[in-house]
Rosetta silent file (secondary structure, phi, psi, omega in degrees, C-alpha in Angstrom):
SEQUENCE: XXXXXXXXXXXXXXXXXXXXXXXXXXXXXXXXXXXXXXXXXXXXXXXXXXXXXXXXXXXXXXXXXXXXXXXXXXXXXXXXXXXXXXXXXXXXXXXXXXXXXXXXXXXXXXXXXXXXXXXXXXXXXXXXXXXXXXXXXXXXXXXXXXXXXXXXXXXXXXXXXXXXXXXXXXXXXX
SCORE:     score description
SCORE:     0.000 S_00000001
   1 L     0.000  122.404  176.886  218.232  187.929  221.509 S_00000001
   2 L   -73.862  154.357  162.258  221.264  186.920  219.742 S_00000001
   3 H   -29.290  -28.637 -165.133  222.524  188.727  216.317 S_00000001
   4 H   -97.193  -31.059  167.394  221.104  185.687  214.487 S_00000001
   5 H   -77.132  -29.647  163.589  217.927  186.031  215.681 S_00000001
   6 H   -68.056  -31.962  159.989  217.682  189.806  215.084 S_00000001
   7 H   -28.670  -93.315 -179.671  218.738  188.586  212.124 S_00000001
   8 H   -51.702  -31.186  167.900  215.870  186.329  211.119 S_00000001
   9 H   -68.374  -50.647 -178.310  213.650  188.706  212.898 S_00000001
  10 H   -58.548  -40.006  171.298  214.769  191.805  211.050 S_00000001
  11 H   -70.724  -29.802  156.385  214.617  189.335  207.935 S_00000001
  12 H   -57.685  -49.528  163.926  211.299  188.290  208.573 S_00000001
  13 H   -39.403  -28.937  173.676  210.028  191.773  209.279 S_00000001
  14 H   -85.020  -33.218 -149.122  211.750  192.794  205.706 S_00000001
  15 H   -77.287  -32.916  172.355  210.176  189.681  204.348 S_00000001
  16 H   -58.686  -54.352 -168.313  206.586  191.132  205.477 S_00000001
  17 H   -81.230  -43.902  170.009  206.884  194.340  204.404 S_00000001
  18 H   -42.450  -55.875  171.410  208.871  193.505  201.566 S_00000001
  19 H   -53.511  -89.889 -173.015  206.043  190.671  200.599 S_00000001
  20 H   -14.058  -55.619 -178.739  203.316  193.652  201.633 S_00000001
  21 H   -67.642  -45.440 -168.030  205.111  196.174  199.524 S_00000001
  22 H   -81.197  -27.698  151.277  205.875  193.783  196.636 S_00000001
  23 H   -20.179  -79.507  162.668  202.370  192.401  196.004 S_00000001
  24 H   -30.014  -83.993 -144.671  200.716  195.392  194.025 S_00000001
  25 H   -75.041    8.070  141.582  203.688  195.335  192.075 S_00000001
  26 H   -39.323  -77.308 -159.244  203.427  190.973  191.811 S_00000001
  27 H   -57.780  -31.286  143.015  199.846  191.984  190.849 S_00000001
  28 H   -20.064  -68.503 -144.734  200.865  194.853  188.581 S_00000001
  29 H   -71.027  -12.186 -161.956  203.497  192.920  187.245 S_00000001
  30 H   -85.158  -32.897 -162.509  201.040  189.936  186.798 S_00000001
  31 H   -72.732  -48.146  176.656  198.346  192.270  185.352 S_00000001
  32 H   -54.571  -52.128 -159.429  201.432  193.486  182.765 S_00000001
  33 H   -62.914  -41.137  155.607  201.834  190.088  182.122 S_00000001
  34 H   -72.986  -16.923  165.857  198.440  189.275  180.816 S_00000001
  35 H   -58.797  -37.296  162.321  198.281  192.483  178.896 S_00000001
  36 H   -72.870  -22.534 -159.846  201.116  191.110  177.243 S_00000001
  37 H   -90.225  -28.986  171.691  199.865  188.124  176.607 S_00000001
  38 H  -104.189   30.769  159.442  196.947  189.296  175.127 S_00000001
  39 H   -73.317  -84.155  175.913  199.249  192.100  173.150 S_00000001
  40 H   -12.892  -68.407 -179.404  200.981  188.889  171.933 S_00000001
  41 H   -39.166  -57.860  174.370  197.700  187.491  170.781 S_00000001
  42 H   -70.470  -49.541 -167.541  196.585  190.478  168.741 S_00000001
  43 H   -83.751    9.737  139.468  199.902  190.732  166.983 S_00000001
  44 H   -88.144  -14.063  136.983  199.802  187.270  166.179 S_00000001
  45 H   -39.313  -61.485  174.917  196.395  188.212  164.879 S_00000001
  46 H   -99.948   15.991  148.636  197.923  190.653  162.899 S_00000001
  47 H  -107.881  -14.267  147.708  200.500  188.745  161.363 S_00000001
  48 H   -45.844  -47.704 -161.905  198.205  186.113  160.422 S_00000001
  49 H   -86.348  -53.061 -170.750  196.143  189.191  158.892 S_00000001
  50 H   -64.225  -60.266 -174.795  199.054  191.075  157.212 S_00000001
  51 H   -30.185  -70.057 -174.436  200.426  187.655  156.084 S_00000001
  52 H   -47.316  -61.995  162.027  196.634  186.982  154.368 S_00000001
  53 H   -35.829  -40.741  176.364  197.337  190.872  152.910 S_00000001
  54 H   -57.879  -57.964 -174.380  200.318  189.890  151.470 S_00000001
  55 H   -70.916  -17.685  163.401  198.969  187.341  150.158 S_00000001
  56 H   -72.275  -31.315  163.116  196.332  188.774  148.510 S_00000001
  57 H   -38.611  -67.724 -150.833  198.655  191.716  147.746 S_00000001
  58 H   -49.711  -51.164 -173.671  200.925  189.336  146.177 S_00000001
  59 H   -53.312  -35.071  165.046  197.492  187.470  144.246 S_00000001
  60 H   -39.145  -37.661 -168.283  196.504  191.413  143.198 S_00000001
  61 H  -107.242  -18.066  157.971  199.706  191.753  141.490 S_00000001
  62 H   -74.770  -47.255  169.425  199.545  188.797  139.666 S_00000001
  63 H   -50.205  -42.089 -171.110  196.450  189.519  138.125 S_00000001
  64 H   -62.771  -55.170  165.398  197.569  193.225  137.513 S_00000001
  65 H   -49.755  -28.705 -179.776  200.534  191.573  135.538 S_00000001
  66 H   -88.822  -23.059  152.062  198.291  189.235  133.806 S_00000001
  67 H   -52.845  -63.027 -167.511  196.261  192.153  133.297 S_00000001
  68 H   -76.199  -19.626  168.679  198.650  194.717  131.697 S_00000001
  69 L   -69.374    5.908  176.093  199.574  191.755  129.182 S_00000001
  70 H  -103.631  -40.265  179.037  196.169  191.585  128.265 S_00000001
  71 H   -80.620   17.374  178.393  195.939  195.503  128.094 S_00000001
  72 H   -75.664  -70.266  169.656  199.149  194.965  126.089 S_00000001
  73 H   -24.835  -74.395  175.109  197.634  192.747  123.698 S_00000001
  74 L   -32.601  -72.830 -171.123  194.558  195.079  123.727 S_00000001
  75 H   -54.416  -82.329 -156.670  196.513  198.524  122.655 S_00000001
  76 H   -39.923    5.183 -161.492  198.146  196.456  120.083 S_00000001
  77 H  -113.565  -42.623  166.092  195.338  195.445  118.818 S_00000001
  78 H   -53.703  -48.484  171.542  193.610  198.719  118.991 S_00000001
  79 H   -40.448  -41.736 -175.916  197.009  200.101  117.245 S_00000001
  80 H   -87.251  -20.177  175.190  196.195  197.442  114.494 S_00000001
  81 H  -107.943    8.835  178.426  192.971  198.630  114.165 S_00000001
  82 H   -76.021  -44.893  176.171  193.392  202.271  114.479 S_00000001
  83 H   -47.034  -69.509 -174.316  196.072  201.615  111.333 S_00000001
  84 H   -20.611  -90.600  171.122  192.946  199.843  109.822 S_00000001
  85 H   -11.534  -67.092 -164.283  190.337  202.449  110.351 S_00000001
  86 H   -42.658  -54.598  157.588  192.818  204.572  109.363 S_00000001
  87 H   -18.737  -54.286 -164.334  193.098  202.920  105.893 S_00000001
  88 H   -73.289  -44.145  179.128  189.509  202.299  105.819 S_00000001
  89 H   -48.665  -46.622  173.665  189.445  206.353  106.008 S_00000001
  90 H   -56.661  -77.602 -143.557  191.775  207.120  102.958 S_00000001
  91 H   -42.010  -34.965 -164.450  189.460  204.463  100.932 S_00000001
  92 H   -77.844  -47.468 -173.911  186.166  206.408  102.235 S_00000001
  93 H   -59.376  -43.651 -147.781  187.817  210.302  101.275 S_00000001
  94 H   -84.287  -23.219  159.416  189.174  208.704   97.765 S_00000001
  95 H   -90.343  -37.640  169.494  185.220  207.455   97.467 S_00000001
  96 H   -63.716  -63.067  176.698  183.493  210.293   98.139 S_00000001
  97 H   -18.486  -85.458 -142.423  186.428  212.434   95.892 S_00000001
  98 H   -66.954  -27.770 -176.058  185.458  209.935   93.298 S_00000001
  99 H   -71.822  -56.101  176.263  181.415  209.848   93.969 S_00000001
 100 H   -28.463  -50.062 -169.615  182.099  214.127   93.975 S_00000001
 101 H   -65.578  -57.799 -176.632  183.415  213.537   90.754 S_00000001
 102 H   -77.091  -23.844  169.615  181.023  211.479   89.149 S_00000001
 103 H   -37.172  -64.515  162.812  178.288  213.633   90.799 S_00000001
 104 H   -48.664  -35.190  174.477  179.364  216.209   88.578 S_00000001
 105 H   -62.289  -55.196 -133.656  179.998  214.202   85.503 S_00000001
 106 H   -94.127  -57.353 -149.592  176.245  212.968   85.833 S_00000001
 107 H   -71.824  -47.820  134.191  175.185  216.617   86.471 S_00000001
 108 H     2.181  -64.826  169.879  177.280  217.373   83.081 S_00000001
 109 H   -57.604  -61.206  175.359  175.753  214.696   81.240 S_00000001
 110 H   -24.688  -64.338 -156.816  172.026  216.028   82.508 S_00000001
 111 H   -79.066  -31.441  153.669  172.766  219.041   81.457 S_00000001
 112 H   -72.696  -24.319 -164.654  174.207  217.837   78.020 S_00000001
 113 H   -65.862  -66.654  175.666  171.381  215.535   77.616 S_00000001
 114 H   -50.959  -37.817  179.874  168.837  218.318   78.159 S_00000001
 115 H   -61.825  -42.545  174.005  170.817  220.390   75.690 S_00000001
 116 H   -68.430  -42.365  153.163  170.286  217.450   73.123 S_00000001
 117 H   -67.463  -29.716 -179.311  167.035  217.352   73.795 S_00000001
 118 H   -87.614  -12.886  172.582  166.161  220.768   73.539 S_00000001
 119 H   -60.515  -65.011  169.405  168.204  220.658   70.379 S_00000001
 120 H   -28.731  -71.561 -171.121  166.007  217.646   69.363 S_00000001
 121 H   -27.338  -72.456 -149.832  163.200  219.347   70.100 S_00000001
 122 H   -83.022  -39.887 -167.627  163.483  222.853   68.560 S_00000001
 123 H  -129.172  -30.061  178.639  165.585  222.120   65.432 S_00000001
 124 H   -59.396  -93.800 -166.063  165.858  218.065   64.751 S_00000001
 125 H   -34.281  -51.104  160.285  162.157  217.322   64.530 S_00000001
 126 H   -56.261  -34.709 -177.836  161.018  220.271   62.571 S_00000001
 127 H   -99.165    0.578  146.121  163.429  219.747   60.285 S_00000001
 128 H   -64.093  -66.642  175.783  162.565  215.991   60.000 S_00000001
 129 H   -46.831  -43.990  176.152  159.210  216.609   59.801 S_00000001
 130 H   -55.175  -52.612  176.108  160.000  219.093   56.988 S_00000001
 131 H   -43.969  -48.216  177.622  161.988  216.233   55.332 S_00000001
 132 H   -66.292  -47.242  161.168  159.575  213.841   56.035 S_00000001
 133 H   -58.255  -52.375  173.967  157.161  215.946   54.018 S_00000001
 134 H   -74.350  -33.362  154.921  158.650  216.334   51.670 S_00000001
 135 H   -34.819  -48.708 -176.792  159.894  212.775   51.143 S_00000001
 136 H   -65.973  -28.936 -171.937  155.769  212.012   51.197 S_00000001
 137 H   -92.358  -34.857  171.081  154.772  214.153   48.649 S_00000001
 138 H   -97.570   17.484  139.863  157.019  213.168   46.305 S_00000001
 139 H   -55.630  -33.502 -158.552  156.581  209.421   46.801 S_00000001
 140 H  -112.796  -13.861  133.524  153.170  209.802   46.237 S_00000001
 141 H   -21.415  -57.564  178.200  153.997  212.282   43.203 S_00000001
 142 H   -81.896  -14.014 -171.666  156.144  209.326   41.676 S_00000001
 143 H   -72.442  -50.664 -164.698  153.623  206.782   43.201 S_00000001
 144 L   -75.580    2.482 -176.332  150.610  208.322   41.092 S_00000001
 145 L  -102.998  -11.321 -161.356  153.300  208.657   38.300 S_00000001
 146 L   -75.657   -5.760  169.799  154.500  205.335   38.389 S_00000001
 147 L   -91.575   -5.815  164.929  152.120  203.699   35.810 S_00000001
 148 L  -104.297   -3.273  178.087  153.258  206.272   33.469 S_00000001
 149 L  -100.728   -6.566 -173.973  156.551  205.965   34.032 S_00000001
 150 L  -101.957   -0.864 -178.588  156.747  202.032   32.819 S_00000001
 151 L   -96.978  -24.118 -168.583  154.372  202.683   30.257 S_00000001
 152 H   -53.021  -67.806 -173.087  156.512  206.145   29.403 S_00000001
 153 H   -49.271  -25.921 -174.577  159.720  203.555   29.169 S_00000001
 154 H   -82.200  -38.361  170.590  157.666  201.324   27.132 S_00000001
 155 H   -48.836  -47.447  179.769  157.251  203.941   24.714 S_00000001
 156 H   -40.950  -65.217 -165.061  160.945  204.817   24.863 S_00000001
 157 H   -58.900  -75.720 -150.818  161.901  201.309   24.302 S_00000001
 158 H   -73.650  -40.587  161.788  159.679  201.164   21.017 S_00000001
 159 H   -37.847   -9.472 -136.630  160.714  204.649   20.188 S_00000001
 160 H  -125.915  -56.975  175.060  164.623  203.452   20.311 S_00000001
 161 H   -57.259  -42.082 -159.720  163.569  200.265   17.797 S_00000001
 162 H   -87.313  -40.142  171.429  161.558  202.634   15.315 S_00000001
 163 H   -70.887  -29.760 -179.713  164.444  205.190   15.072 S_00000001
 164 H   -65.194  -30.828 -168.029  167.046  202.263   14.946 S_00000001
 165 H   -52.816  -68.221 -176.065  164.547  201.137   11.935 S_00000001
 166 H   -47.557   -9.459 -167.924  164.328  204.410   10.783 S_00000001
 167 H  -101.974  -80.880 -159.311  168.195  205.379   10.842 S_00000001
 168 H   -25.138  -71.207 -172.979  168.818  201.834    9.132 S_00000001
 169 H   -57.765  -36.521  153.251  166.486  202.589    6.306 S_00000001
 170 H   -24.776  -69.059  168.660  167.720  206.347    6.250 S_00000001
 171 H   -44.941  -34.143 -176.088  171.290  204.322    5.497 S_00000001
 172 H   -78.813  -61.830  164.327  170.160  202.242    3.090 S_00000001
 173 H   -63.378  -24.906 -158.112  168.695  205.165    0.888 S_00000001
 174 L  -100.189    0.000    0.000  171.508  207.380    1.514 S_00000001
């Protein structure tokens, strides 16, 4: 056997064993290869999937922005009515003060009222009625007098002519 054929022999004989040995790892390397391929697969799964997370991140945070200007809005609005309230509060203390107030005045009056009444009562009326009495009896003193007092006047009156007579004629002799 020539060199060139130990050649081609030894190289076939590598190429066998070589093949033989190099198989598994063919089939290994083939086995890696679909593992990658379906690696690949999920993490273009899960950049499709992140991607959709973003975007809903992204949709999340626009509402949350569109949100805190509405919870802007809100506190100011609360702010304006807390001021209100607040307002509303004074008016309600400065009405009760003032209801307090008249509460007392009115209990004040009662209590003068009753005093006028008991006044009324105790010392007015008796001494009306005393007044009153007396006012009756002597109207109807002067009532039962009162035909005696125009005929009394009538006398007067003719008493007043008979003395003027009488003084005249007095003058005349004198």
């Amino acid at each position: 056997m020539s060199d060139n054929e130990l050649l081609l022999a030894i190289s076939s004989m590598m190429d066998t064993k070589l093949k033989a040995e190099l198989q598994p790892l063919k089939n290994d390397l083939q086995d890696v290869k679909t593992e990658l391929r379906i690696v690949k697969d999920d993490v273009q799964d899960l950049k499709v999937r992140v991607q959709r997370l973003e975007d809903r991140v992204q949709k999340l945070e626009d509402s949350v922005q569109r949100l805190d200007g509405r919870v802007q809005k809100l506190e100011d609005s609360m702010q304006r009515l807390d001021g209100r309230v607040q307002k509303l509060e004074g008016k309600v203390q400065k009405l009760e003060d003032s209801m307090l107030e008249m509460k007392t005045d009115l209990q004040n009056t009662k209590e003068k009222v009753q005093k006028i009444s008991l006044f009324q009562e105790n010392v007015l009326l008796p001494r009306l009625n005393t007044i009153e009495s007396c006012y009756t009896t002597t109207y109807h003193r002067y009532k039962a007098y009162a035909d005696r007092i125009e005929t009394a006047l009538l006398d007067i009156e003719l008493l007043k002519t008979v003395v003027s007579e009488h003084s005249e004629q007095l003058r005349k002799l004198a």
